[in-house]
N, C-alpha and C positions, 0 to 999 in steps of 0.2 A: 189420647192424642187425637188430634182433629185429624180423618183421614184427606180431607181435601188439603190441608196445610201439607202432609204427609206425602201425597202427589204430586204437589207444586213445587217440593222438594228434591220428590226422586226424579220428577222429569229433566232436569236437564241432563242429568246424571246417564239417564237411558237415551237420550237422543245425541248426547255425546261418546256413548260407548261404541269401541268398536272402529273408530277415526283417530286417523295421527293428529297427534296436536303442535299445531302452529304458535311459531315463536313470534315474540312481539314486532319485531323488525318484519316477520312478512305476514303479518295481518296491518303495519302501519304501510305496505310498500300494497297489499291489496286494496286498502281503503284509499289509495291515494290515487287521484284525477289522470286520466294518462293525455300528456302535452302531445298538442300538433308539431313536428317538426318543420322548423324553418329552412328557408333555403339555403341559408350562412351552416346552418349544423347540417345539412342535407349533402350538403358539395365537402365540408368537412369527414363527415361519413365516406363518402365514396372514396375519398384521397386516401384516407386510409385503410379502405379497404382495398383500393386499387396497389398501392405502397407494398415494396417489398424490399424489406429494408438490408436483406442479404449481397444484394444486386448495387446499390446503390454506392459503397466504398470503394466497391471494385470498376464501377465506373470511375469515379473520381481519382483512383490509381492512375485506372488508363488514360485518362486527363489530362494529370500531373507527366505521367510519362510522355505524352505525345506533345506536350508545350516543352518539355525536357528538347523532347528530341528536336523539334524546331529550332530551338537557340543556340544549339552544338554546330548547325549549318555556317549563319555567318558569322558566328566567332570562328570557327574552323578557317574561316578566309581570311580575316583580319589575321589569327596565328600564322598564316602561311606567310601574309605580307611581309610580318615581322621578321621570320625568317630566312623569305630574298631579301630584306634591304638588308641586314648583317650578313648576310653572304654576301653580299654586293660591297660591302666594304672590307670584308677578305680578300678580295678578286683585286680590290684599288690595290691593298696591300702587296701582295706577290705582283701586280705589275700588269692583271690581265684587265685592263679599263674598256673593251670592249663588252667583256662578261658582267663587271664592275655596271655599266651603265642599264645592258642590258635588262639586268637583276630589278632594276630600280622603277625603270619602265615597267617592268611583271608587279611590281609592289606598289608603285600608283594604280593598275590597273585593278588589282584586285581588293585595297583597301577604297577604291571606287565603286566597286560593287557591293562590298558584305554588304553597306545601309540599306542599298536598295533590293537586294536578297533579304532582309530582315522585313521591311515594312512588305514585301508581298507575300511573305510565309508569315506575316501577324507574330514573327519571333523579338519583334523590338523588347530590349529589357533595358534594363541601369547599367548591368554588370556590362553587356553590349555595347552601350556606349563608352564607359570607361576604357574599355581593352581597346576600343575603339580611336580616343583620344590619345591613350599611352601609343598606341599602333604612328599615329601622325608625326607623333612628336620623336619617335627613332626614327624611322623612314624618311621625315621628311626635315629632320631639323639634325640629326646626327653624324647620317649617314651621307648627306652632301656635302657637310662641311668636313666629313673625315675624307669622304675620298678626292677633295681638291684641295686638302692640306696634304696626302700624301702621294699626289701625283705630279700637284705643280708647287705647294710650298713646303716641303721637307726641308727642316735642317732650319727654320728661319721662324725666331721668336715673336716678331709682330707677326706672321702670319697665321699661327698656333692663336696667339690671342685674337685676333680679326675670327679666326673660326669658332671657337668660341663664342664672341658676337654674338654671329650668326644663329647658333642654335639657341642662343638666351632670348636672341629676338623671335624662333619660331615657337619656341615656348610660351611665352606672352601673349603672341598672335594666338594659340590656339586658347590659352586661358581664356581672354577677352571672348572670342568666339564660341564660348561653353556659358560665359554667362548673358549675350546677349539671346541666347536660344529661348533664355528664363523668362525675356521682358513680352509681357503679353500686351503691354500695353501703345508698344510699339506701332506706326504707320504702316498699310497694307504694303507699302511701295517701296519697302524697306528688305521685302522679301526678295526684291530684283536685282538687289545690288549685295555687294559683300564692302564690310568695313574693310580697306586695304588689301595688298594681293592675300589671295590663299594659301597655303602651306603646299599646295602640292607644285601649284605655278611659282610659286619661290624658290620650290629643290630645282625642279629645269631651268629655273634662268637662274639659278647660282651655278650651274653645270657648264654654262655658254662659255666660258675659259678653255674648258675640256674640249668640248666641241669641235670648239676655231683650230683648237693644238691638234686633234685628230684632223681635220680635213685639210689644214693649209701648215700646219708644222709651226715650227715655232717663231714667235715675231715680239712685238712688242705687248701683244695679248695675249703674254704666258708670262710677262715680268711680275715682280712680285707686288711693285704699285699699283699695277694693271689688278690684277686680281684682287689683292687685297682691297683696292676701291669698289672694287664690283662688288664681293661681298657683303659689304658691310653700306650699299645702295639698296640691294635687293632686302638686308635687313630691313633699313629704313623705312622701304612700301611694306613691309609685311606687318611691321605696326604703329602703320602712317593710317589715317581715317582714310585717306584718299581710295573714295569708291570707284569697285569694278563690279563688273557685271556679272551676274550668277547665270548660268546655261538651267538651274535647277526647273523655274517656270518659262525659260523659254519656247514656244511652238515655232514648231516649219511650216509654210503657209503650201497647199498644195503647187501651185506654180511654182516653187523653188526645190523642190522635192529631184528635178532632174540634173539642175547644176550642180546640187549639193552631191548626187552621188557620182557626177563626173570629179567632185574636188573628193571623192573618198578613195576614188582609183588614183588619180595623183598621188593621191597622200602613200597607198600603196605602193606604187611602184617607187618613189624615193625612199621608201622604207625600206626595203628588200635591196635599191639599188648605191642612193646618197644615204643616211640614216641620218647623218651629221649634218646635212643642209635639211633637209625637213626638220630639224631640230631648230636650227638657226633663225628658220624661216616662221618657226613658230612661235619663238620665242618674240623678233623681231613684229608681229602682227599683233600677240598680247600688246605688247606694250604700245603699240600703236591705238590699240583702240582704248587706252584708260583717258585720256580729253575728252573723249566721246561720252563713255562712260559719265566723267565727270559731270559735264555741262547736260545729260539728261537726266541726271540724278536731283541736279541745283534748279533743274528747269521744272519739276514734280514736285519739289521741296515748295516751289512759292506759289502752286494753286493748289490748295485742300482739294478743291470739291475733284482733284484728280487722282486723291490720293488710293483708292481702293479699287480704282480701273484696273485692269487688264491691260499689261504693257503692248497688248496690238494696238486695243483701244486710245492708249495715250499716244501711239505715235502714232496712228488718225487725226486726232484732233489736233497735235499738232501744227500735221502738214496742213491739214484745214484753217489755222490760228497763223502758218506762215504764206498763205497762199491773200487771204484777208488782212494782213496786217505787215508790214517790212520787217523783214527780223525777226518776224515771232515774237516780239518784245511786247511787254505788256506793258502799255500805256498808262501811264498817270492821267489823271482827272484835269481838264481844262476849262479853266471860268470862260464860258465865251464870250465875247462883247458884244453880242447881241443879246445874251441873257444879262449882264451888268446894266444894259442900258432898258432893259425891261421891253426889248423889241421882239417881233416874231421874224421866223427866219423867210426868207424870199421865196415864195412859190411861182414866179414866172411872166401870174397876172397883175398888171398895176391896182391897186386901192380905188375903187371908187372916190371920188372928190366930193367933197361935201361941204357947201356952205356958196355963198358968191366968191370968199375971195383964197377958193381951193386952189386956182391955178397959181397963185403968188407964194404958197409953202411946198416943201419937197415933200411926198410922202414917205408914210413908215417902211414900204418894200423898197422904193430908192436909197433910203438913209442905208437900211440895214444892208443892202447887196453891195454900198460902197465899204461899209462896215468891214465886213467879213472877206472882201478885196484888202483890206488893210491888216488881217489876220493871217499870217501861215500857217498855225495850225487847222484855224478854221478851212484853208485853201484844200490841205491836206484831206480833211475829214471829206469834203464835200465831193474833190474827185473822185 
């Protein structure tokens, strides 16, 4: 045997003894290039290395619990609503209509507030709204026509049905009013007004029967025509389109800020002292201001480019529109007869004359300033 062949043999033999030997996977994972990391896999690294995933359910627990506990707030107040307005019609029942009304006042007031307790504790849900809708529709559609059918029409079958009515009509009203909420496509200036009266300004002036019986006894506005008519008027606005005014984006301008809160103490002291005329009186100035209402709603409907103003803003420009114009009324377009006849309008100076026999024709400024003497609109414009 060749000893050099014999060498070349045993060496690897000896230069391998004596060392652990490596499996194919990490001689392919040592022969292999080692990659720059990027800053996509650099920030992903960190995340996870920063990550603890122990921690992280148990926030999301407390999460779930602390938006729990938010929502419990004003549904808690819508439930209480619900609550006084069928106590409020127990009270009609045994006879006590002072507690009866009382009750009702405490349950517009505070199915008044859950929404606006919900949007500043970010608790708004679905379920909120529903218990919210069902909330309107006892309170304000059951519980008035129960307690003026068993205070003033007991025992009397059209007036059981007239009541009735009534709550079929505040039903409706609120239905309608669930689904206009939906329309997004709706005009900004739609936001200012309500389609037909509210359900809450519906329960109080179905209540106005009660009222007149509490403070001046009884007359012809406790008979059963009487009410029953009234009923089923107050129906009618509740789901009539005929718009009123929403207080939701109303502002108080700083100068008015001090007579408003002398009309807050009035309001007080007839509360504690008349209750029954501050009711009257309220009801009586609602209804007073739906024309108002109206004709500002009709007067934004017929100029677009007003439509997404700020109701200060509209009733600026307005008074601006009726200060420049009689009536505020928006004028139709008039052919004048100085543009029919292809003339310019009169500025003051006579036309130069031109020619010899200038002085024997009228000029363009004479024609036209007789012109427009023969025009009333033009007369109008020009004043």
């Amino acid at each position: 045997m060749n000893p050099s062949a014999a060498n070349s043999s045993d060496s690897p033999r000896r230069t391998g003894a004596g060392l652990p030997r490596t499996s194919p996977s990490q001689k392919t994972a040592a022969h292999k290039p080692t990659r720059t990391p990027t800053a996509r896999s650099a920030r992903r690294q960190a995340q996870h290395a920063h990550a603890v995933p122990a921690k992280e359910p148990e926030r999301r627990r407390l999460r779930r619990q602390a938006q729990a506990g938010r929502i419990i707030i004003p549904s808690s107040l819508t439930i209480l609503a619900i609550c006084a307005g069928l106590t409020a019609m127990r009270a009609a029942t045994t006879g006590d209509i002072d507690a009866a009304m009382a009750l009702l006042v405490a349950a517009a007031l505070l199915d008044g507030i859950d929404g606006r307790v919900a949007r500043l504790m970010g608790a708004t849900s679905k379920i909120g709204a529903e218990i919210d809708s069902l909330a309107d529709a006892i309170n304000f559609g059951v519980v008035p026509a129960m307690i003026v059918y068993f205070h003033l029409l007991s025992g009397h079958n059209l007036g059981w049905a007239l009541s009735l009515v009534y709550c079929c009509a505040i039903v409706l009203r609120l239905a309608r009013f669930n689904t206009l909420l939906d329309d997004e496509e709706a005009p900004g200036y739609t936001r200012d007004f309500f389609v037909g009266v509210p359900a809450p300004a519906a329960a109080i002036a179905a209540l106005l029967p009660i009222g007149l019986a509490q403070q001046f006894g009884d007359g012809w506005w406790t008979s059963m025509p009487a009410v029953g008519g009234w009923l089923v008027l107050v129906a009618f606005l509740a789901v009539s389109r005929i718009p009123t005014a929403s207080l939701k984006t109303a502002s108080i301008p700083p100068r008015a800020i001090a007579g408003l809160l002398i009309l807050v103490a009035i309001g007080a002291a007839l509360l504690l002292t008349y209750p029954y005329i501050l009711m009257i009186i309220a009801i009586l100035g609602y209804a007073a201001h739906i024309p108002f209402a109206w004709r500002s709603k009709r007067w934004v409907a017929s100029r677009p480019e007003y439509w997404e103003d700020k109701p200060a803003e509209r009733r600026a420009q307005r008074r601006a529109m009726a200060r420049t114009t009689p009536g505020g009324r928006r004028r139709r377009p008039v052919l004048k007869s100085q543009r029919r006849l292809g003339l310019n309008r009169p500025t003051g100076n006579p036309a130069p004359a031109e020619g010899p026999d200038a002085g024997d024709r009228p000029t363009a400024p004479t024609a036209a300033a007789g012109d427009t003497a023969g025009d009333p609109t033009t007369e109008s414009e020009a004043r």
